[in-house]
Structure formats: C-alpha cells, structure tokens
SERO-4910 file (N, C-alpha, C, O; in steps of 0.05 Angstrom, whole numbers):
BEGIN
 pado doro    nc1    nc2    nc3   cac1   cac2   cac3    cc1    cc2    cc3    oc1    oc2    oc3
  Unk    A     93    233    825    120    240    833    139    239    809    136    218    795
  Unk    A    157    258    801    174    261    790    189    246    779    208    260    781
  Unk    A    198    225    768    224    207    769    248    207    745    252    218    723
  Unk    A    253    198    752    287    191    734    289    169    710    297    146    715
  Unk    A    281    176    684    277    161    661    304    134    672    326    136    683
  Unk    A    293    119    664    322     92    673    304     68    657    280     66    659
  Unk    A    322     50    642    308     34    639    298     11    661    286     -8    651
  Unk    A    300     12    678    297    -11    695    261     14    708    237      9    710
  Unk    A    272     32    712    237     45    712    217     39    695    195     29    699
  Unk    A    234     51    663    209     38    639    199     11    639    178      8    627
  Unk    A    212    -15    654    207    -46    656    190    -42    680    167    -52    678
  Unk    A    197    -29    701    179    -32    725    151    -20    712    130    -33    715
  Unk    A    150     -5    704    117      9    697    103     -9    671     80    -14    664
  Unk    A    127    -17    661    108    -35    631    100    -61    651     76    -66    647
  Unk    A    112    -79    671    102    -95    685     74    -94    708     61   -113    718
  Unk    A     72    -64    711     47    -60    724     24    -53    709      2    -58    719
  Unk    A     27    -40    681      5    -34    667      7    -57    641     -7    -49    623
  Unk    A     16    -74    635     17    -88    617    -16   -105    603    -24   -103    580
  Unk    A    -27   -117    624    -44   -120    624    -67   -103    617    -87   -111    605
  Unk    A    -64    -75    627    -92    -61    612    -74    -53    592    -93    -42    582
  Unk    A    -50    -46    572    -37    -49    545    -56    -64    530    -68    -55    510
  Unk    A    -57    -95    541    -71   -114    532   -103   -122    529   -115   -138    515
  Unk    A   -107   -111    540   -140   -102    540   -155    -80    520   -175    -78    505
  Unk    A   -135    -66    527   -135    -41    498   -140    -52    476   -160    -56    463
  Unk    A   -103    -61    470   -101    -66    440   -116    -96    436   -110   -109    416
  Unk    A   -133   -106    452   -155   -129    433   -171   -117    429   -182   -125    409
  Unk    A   -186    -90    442   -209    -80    436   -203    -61    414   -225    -56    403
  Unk    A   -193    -53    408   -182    -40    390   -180    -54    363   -191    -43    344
  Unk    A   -168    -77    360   -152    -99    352   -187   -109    330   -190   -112    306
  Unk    A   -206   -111    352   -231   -130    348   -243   -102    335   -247   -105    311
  Unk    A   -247    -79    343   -255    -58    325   -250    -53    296   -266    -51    277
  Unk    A   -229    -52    296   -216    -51    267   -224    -76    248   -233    -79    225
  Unk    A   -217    -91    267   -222   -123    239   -250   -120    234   -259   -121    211
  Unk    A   -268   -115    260   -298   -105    250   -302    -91    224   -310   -100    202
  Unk    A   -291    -63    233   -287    -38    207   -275    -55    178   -285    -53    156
  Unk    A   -261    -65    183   -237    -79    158   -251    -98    140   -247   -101    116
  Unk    A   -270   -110    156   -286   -130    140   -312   -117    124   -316   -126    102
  Unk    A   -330    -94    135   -350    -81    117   -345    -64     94   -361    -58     76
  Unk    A   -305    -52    100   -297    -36     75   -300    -57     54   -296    -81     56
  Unk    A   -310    -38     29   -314    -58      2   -286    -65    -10   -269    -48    -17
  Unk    A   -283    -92    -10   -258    -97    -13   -253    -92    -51   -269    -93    -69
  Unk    A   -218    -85    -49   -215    -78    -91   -201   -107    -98   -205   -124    -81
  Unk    A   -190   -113   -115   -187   -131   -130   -171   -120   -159   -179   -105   -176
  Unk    A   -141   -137   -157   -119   -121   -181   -127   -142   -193   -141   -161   -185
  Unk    A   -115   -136   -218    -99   -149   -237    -92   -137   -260   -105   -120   -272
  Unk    A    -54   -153   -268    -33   -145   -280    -28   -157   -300    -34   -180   -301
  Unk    A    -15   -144   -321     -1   -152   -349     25   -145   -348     29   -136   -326
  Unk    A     50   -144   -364     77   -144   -368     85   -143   -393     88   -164   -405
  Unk    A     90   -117   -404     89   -119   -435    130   -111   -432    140   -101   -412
  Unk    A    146   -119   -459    167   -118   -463    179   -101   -483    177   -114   -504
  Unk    A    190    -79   -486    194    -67   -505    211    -74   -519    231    -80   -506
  Unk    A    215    -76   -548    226    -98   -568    230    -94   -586    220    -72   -590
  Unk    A    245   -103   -610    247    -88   -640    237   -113   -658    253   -123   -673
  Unk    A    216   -121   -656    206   -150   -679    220   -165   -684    214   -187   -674
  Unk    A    247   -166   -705    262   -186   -726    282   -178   -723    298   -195   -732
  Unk    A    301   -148   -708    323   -144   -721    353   -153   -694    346   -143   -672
  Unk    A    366   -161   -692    381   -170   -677    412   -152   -686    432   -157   -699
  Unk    A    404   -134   -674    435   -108   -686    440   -100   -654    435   -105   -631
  Unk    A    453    -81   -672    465    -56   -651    443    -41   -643    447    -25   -625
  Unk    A    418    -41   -653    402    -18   -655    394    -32   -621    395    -21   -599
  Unk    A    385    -64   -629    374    -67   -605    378    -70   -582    363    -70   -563
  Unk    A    409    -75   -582    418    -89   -561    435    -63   -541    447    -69   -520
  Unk    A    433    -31   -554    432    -18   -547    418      7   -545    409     15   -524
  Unk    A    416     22   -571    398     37   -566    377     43   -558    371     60   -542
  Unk    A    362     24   -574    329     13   -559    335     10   -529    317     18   -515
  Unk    A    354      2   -517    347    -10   -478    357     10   -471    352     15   -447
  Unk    A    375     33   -485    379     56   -476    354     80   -464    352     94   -444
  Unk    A    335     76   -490    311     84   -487    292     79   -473    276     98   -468
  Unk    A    288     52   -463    267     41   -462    253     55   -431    232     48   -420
  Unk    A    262     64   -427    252     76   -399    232     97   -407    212    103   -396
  Unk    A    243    109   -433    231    137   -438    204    121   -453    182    127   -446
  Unk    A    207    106   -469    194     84   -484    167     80   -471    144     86   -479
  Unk    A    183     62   -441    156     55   -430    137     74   -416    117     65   -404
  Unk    A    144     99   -416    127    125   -405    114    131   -422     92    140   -414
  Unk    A    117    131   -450    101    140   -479     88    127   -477     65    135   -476
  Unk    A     92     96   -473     68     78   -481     47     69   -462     25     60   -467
  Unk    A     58     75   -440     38     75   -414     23    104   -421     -2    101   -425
  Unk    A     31    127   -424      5    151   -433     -5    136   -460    -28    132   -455
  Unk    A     -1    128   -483    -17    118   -501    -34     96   -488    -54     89   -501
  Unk    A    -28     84   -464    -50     69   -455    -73     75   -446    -95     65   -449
  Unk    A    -65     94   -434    -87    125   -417    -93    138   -433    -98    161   -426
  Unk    A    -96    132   -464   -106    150   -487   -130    141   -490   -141    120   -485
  Unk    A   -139    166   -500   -173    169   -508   -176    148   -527   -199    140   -527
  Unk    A   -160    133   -545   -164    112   -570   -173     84   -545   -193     71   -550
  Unk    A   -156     81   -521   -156     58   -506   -175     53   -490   -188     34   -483
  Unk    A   -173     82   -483   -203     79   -465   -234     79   -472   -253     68   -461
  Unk    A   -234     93   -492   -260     94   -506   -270     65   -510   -291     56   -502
  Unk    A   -245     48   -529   -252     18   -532   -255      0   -509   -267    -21   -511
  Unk    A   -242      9   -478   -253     -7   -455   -285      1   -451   -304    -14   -449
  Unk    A   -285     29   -451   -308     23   -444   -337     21   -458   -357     24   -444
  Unk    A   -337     17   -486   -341     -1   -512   -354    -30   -500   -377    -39   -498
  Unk    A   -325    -39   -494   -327    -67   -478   -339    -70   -463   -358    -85   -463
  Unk    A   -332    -57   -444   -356    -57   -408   -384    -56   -419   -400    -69   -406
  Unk    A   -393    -43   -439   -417    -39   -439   -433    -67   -449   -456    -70   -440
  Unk    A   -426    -82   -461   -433   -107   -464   -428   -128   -443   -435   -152   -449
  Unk    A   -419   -123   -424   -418   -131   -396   -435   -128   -374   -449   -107   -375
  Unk    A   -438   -142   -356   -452   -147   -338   -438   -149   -306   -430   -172   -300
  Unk    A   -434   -130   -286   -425   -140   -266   -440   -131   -245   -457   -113   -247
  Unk    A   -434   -146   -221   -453   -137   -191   -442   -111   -182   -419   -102   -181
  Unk    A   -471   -100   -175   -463    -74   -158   -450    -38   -184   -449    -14   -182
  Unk    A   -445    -58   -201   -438    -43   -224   -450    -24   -245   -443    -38   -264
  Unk    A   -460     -7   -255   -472      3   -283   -451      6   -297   -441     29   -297
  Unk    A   -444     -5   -306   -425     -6   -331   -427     18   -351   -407     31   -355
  Unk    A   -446     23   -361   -459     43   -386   -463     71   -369   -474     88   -382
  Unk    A   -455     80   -337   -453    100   -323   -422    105   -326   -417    129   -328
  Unk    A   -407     93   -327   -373     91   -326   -368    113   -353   -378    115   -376
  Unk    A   -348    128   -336   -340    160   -345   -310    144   -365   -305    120   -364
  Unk    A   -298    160   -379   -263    157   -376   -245    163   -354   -223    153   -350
  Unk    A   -258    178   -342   -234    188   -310   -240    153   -291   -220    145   -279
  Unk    A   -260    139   -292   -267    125   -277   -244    100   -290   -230     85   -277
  Unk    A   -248    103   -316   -231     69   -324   -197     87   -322   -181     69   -327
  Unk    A   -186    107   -318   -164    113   -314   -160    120   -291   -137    127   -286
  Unk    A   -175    121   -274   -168    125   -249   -163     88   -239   -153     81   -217
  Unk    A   -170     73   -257   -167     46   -236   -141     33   -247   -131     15   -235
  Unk    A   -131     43   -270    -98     39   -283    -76     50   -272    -77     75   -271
  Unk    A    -56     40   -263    -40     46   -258     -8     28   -270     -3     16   -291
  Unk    A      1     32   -256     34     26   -279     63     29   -263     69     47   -247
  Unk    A     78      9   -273    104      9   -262    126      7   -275    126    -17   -282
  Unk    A    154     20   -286    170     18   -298    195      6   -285    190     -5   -264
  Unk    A    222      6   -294    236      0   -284    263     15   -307    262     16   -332
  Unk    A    289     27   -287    311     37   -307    328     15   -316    346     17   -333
  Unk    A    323    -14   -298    348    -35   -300    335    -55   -323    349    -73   -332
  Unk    A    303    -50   -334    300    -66   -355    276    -52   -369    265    -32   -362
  Unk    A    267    -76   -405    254    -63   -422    222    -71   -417    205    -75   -435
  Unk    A    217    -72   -390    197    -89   -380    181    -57   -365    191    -39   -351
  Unk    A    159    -61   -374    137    -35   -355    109    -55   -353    100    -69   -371
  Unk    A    100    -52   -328     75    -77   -317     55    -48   -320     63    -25   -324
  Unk    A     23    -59   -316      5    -43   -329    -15    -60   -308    -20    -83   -314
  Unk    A    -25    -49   -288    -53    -61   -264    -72    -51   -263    -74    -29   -274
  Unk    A    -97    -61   -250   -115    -54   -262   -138    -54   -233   -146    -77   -227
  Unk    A   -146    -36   -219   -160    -39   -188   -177    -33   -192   -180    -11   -202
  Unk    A   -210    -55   -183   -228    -38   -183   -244    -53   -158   -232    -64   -139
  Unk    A   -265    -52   -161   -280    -72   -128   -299    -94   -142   -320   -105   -135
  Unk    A   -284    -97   -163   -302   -123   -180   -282   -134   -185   -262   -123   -193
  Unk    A   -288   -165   -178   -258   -190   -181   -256   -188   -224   -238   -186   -240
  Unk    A   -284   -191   -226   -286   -205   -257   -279   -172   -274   -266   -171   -295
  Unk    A   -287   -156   -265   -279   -130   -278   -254   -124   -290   -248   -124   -314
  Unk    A   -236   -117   -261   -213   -114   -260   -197   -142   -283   -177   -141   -298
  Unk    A   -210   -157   -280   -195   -178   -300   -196   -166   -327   -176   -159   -339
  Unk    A   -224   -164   -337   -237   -167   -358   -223   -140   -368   -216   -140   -392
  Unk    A   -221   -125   -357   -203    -92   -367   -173   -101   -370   -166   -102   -394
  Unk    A   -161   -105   -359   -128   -119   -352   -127   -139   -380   -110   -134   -397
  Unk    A   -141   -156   -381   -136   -175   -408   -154   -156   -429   -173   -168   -420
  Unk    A   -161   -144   -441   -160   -129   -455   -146   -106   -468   -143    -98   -491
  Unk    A   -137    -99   -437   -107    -77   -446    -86    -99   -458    -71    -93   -476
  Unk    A    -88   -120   -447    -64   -143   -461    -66   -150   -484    -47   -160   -497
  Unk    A    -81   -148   -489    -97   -167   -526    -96   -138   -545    -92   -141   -570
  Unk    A   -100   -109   -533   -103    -90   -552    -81    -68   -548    -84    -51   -565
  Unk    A    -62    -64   -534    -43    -53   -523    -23    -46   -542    -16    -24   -551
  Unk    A    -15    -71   -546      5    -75   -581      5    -62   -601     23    -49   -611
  Unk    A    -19    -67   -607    -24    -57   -629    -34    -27   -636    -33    -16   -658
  Unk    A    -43    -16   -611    -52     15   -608    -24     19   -608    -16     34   -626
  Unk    A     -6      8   -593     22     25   -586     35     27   -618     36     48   -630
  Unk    A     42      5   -626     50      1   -649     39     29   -677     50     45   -693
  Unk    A     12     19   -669     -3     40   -690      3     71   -690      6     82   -711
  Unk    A      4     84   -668      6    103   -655     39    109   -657     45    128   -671
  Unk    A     59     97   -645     84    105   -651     98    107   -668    117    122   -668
  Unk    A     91     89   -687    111     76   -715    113    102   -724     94    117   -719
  Unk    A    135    113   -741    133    130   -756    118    135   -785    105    116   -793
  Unk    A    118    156   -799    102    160   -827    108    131   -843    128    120   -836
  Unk    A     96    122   -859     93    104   -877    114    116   -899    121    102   -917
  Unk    A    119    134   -897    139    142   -925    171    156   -909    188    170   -919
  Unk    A    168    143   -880    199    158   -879    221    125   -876    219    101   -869
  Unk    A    242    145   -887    264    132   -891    272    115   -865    257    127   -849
  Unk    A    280    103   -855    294     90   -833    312     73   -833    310     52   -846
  Unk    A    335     78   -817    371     59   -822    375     64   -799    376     85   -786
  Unk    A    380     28   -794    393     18   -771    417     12   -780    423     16   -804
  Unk    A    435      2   -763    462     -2   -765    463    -31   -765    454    -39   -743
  Unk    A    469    -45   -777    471    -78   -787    507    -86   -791    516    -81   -813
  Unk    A    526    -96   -771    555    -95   -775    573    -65   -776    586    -57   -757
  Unk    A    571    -52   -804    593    -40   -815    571    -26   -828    576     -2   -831
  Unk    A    549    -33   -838    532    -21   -858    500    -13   -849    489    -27   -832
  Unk    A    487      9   -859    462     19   -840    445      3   -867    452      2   -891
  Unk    A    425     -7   -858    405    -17   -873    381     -3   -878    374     13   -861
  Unk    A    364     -7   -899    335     13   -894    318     -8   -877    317    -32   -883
  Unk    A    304      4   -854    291    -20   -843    255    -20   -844    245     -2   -858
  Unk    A    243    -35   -833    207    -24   -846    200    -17   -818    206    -25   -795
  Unk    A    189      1   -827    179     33   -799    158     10   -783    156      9   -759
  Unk    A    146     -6   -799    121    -30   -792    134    -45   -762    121    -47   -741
  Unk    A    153    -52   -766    165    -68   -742    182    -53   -721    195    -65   -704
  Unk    A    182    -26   -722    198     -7   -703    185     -1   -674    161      6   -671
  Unk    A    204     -6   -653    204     -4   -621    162     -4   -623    144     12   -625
  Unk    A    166    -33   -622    128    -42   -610    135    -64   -582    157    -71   -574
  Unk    A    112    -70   -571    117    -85   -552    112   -114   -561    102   -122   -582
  Unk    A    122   -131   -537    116   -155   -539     94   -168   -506    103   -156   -486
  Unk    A     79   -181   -502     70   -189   -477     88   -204   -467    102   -222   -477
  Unk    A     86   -195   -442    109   -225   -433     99   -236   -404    113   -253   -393
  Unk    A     75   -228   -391     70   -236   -373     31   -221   -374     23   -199   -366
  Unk    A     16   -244   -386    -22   -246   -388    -28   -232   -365    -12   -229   -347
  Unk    A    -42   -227   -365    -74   -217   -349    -71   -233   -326    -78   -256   -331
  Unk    A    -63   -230   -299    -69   -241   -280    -96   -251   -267   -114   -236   -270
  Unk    A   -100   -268   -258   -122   -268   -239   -121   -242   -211   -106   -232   -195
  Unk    A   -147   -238   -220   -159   -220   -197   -150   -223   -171   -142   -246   -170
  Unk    A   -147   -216   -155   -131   -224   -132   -132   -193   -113   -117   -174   -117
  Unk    A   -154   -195    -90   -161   -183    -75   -129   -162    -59   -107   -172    -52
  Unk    A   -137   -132    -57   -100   -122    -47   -111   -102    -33    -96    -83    -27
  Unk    A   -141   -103    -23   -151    -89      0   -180    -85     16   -193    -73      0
  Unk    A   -192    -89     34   -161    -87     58   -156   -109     66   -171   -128     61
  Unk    A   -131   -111     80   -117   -122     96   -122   -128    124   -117   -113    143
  Unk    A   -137   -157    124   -155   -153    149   -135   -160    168   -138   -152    191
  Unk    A   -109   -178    162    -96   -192    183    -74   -168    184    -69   -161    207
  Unk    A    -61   -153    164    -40   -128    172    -60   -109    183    -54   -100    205
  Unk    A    -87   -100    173    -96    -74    200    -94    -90    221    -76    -84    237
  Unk    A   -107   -108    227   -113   -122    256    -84   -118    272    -80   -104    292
  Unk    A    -68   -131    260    -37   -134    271    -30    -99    273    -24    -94    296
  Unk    A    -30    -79    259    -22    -51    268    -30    -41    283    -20    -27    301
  Unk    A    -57    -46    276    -79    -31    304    -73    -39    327    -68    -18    338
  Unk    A    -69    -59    345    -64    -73    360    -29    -65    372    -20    -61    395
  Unk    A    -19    -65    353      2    -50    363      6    -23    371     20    -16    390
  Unk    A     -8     -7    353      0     18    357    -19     24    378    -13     42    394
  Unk    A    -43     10    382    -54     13    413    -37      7    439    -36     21    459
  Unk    A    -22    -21    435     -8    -12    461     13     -1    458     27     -6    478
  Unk    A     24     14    441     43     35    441     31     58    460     47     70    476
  Unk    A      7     63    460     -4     93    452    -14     89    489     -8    107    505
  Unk    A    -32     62    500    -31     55    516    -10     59    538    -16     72    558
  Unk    A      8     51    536     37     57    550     48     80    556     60     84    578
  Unk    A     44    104    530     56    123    524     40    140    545     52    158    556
  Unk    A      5    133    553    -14    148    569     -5    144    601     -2    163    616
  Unk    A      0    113    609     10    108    633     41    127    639     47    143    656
  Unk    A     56    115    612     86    135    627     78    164    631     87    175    652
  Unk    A     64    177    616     59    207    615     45    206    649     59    213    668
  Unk    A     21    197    651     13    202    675     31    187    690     17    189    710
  Unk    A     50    174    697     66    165    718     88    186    721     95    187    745
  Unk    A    104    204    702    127    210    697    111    240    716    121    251    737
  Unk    A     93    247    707     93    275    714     61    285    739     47    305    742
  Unk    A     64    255    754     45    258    773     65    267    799     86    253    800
  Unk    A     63    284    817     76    291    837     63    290    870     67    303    890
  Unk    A     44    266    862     29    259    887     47    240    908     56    222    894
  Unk    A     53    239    926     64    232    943     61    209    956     42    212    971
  Unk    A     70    187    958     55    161    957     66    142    980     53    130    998
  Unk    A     92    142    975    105    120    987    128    134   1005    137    155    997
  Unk    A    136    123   1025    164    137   1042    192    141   1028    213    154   1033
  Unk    A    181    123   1002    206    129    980    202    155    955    215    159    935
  Unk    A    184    166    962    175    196    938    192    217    962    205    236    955
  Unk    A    189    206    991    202    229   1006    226    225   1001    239    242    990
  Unk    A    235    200   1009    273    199   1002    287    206    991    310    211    998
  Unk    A    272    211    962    274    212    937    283    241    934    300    250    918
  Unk    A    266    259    957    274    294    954    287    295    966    309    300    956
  Unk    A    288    294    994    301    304   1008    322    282   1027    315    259   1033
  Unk    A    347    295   1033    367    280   1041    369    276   1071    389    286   1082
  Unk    A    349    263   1088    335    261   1111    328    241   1123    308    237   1109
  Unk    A    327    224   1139    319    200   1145    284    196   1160    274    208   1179
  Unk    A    273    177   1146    248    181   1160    245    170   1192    256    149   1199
  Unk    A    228    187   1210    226    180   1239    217    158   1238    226    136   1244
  Unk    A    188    167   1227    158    151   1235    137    156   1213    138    177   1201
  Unk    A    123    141   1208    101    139   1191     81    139   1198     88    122   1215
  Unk    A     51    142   1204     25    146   1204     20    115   1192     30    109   1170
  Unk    A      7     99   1205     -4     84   1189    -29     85   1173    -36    107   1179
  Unk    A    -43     78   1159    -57     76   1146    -81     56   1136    -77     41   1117
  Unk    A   -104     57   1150   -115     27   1143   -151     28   1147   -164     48   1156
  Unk    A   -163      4   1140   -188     15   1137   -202     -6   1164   -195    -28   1174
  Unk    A   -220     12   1169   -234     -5   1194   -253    -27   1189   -264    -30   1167
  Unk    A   -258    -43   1208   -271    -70   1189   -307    -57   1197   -314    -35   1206
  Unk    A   -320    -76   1191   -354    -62   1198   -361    -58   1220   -373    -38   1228
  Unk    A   -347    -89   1242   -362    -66   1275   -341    -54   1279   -341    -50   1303
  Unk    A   -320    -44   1270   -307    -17   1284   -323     10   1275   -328     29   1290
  Unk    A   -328      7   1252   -337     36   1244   -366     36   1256   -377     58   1260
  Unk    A   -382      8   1264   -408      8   1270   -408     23   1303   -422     41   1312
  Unk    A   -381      4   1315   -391     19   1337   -373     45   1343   -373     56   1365
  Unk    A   -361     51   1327   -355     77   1322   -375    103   1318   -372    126   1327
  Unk    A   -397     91   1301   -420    116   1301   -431    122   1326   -442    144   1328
  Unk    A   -429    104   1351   -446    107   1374   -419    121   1391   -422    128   1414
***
C-alpha cells in the first residue's frame, strides 16, 4: 500500500525491520573482516627532507629560496624518481634478502611505483614514502632514499662549477660557492614500517554500516510501493467511507479441519 513519506512512518518501519538490518550487517560485517584479513597486507615508511641554503643566512634565504621551494620540492622529488636513484635502490635490494620477495626480478617501474610524495605551499618541507608488502623492505628503501637523496639532489642541481653566483648579503651581492646552493637537509629519518593496509577494524565498521543502510533502503522500497491491502486502515486510507463490517479471519485448530474433511 501506498503511503505518505513522514518521519514518524520512517521510525515505525526502522522499528519493525531493525532486527534483520542487524542480522545483515554482522554477516556482512564477519564476511569482510574474513576477506580483510587474507588481503596481503602493505607496509609504509617515511622520510622528511627540508629545503635549505647550507651557511648563508641573507635575503636569499629567508625569501627567495621559500618563495621557491614548492617548485624546489617537485624537481627534487622527480630527481628522486630518477634513473641515477633508482638504479642504486635496486643495486641495494639485490644484496638483500626478503620473504615472498625476488629481489633481482624487481623492474624500475616496480621500485617507483611504491614511492610516493607529499609537498606542501605553507612550507620548505616535502615527505618522500615508501609502500610495499614487506615490513623490512619498505624500510630498507625509505632509509636509503634518506642517506642518498642529498647528495644526488645536490649533485644533480647545483649549477656548472664555473658559473658565477651573487646573492644579496645587506646592501652588497656577494660571489657565493655553487657547492652549497638550494640542497636539502633531513629533518625527519626513515620511519618504522608501519602496516596502512587493510584496515580490518574501518572495513569491518563500513561494511556493516553500509549494509544496514542498503538493508533498510530494500524494506522501505518494498514497503513504500507494495499496494496489497492489509489492514482496515489501507482502506481508510483511500477512500472517505466508513467501514460496516469485516470478515474475520483465522485458522482452524486440527480437529476442526479433521472433522471438517468428513
């Protein structure tokens, strides 16, 4: 039967089906955590490098450089993802040993596909993570990019060994050494490994919800747009009429219907 969205309807129908809501979303709930637990879980870990000018405490640094540094930390995150960086991780891996792993099968798309990176426009700080489904891996790559990062960046950006360079020092530009120009500094090691999927207690908790969402959403649909006729109040409901009489309705016990067959 037809009815009239009201909230005091939506309360009456969540109070009659609530219970199979709840039946649902545990079976549902117990499915997923099942599923959640055989996915092979990954495992990050992060570094925090600082973009910086070595020795010089001017104008250069305290503006220009943090002016830049956004653009800064995008250059040096692709020199991280450079063929010089990766070749040497996986250099490294190969004298490594992990479970489940071939190390000496590992492509370059494979050690850059598990890098990723985060900048920021309000500082001279860009973080550099590292995901893979090995706790000791993901480390062992992450503190490596930390220990060799510097110095690729450094090597790689500094300008020619024979060009001129003047910063502004007070009132007067100085010649400065190209050696110490916009390199990084670490400011936050190699994290511990630290498992970021999956999420056995957030799927469990979504699943479970969005089942009895979905649950509910099946009962109102079939309640809202069933037009079976039920009660003396589906009649009232149409037409503006008073009821006479009703038919009762009821089931016979065993010797009625027994001696009913005779």
């Amino acid at each position: 039967m037809a009815n009239e969205i009201s909230f005091e309807y939506l309360w009456k129908l969540f109070k009659a089906v609530w219970w199979k809501m709840l039946i649902f979303a545990v079976v549902i709930a117990i499915a997923v955590a099942a599923i959640t637990m055989v996915i092979p879980k990954e495992y990050s870990s992060s570094a925090s490098f600082y973009i910086i000018n070595a020795s010089l405490t001017t104008e250069y640094t305290t503006s220009s450089l943090l002016s830049a540094a956004e653009y800064l930390s995008n250059d040096y995150i692709d020199i991280i993802l450079g063929d010089r960086m990766i070749s040497s991780i996986l250099e490294m891996l190969k004298s490594r040993e992990y479970d489940n792993i071939d190390t000496k099968e590992l492509k370059a798309k494979d050690i850059r596909e598990m890098i990723s990176s985060s900048t920021s426009s309000k500082s001279s700080i860009f973080s550099v993570s590292v995901t893979c489904k090995n706790e000791a891996m993901a480390h062992d790559i992450c503190n490596y990019i930390e220990e060799n990062a510097p110095a690729i960046i450094k090597d790689i950006s500094r300008p020619a060994t024979d060009s001129n360079i003047y910063v502004k020092d007070g009132n007067d530009y100085v010649l400065y050494d190209s050696n110490k120009l916009e390199c990084v500094e670490v400011v936050r090691e190699a994290t511990k490994a630290v498992k970021v999927s999956p999420n056995l207690i957030t799927n469990t908790m979504i699943s479970a919800l969005l089942a009895a969402v979905l649950a509910y959403a099946f009962f109102f649909v079939r309640k809202f747009f069933d037009t079976t006729i039920r009660t003396a109040n589906d009649i009232t409901s149409l037409v503006d009429k008073p009821i006479i009489a009703e038919i009762p309705d009821w089931e016979l016990g065993a010797s009625a219907q027994k001696s009913r067959q005779y």
